[in-house]
Phi, psi and omega in degrees: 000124158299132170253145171266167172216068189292130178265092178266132168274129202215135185212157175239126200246016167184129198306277170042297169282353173284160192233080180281160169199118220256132158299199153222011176321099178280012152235050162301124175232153158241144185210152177269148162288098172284315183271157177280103181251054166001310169253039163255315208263335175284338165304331147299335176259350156289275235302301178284318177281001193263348154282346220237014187047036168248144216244325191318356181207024175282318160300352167328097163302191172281297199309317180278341188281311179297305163323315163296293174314307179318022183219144156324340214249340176250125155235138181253142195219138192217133157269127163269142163238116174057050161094333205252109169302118197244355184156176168199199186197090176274115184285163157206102157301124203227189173313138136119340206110313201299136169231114152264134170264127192258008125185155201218129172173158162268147175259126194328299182291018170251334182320102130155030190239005162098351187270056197214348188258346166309291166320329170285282186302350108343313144328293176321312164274344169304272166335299171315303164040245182284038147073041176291133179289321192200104196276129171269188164172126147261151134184196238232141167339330200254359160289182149332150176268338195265350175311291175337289174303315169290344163289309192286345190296328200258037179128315199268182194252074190335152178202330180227170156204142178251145175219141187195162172278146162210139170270143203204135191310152178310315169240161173298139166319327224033199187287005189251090176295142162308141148225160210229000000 
C-alpha cells in the first residue's frame, strides 16, 4: 500500500534543555546491555517496532547486527519491569559530537504507564555522557502517537521535517515477523 509519510527531525544542543521526567513505577530498573547481542536486540526491534513499520533491519543477518552492535559507539539500555523487558533506547554515537538516538519504544504492554518518559530521559542523559555535542532523534508517522510528544515534552527541538510516499505491507509484521 502507498503510504504519505511525515519524518520530524528533533535535536537537543545542550543537556540544559532536557526536561526529565522519572516514573514511580517501583519495579522499574533500566541496565545497559553491555555485552553485544544480536538476539536481544533484534528481539527488541521485533518486539517494539513491529507495530510501528519498522521494516530497516528485518533483513539484518547475526553477522551484520553483531558487527554494528560490536562498537564503542553504540550502546543499548533496556527497561525491565519486574525482571520482564519492557522496552529500550539504542545510542549511536556518531562524527562531529552528534549521538543519535537510533531507536527508542515500548512493547505495546507497557505504553501509558510513564515508563517510556522514564525511559527517554535516561536515554538522554546516557547520550550526554557518551561527550555529546548535540543529541538528535527522528520520527516518523507510522510511529507511536505519543513519540513525537515525548520527545519535544523532554527538550527536544523540531529542525527539519519530511514528507514522502512509502510502500508498505497492509499491516505492521508485529513481533512475530514472518518468515519467507
Amino acid at each position: 500500500m502507498l503510504t504519505t509519510v511525515t519524518t520530524w527531525y528533533l535535536e537537543m544542543l545542550s543537556e540544559d534543555w532536557l526536561r526529565p521526567s522519572f516514573s514511580e513505577h517501583p519495579r522499574l530498573n533500566i541496565v545497559q546491555a553491555e555485552v553485544p547481542s544480536p538476539e536481544l536486540s533484534r528481539f527488541l526491534y521485533t518486539a517494539v517496532g513491529g507495530d510501528w513499520y519498522w521494516l530497516d533491519r528485518l533483513s539484518w543477518s547475526y553477522e551484520r547486527w553483531l558487527t554494528y552492535l560490536d562498537r564503542p559507539q553504540v550502546q543499548t539500555w533496556v527497561a525491565y519491569v519486574a525482571g520482564t523487558p519492557a522496552g529500550y533506547v539504542e545510542l549511536e554515537a556518531q562524527l562531529g559530537g552528534d549521538v543519535e538516538i537510533a531507536y527508542f519504544g515500548l512493547l505495546r504492554p507497557f505504553l501509558g504507564q510513564g515508563i517510556g518518559k522514564h525511559l527517554l530521559t535516561v536515554g538522554v542523559q546516557q547520550a550526554w555522557r557518551m561527550d555529546a555535542t548535540r543529541v538528535w532523534v527522528h520520527t516518523c508517522s507510522l510511529d507511536s502517537p505519543f513519540a513525537l510528544k515525548n520527545y519535544e515534552a523532554r527538550g527536544f527541538k523540531r529542525y527539519r521535517e519530511e514528507v514522502h510516499t512509502e510502500t508498505l505491507p497492509e499491516q505492521p509484521f508485529g513481533p512475530w515477523v514472518p518468515y519467507s
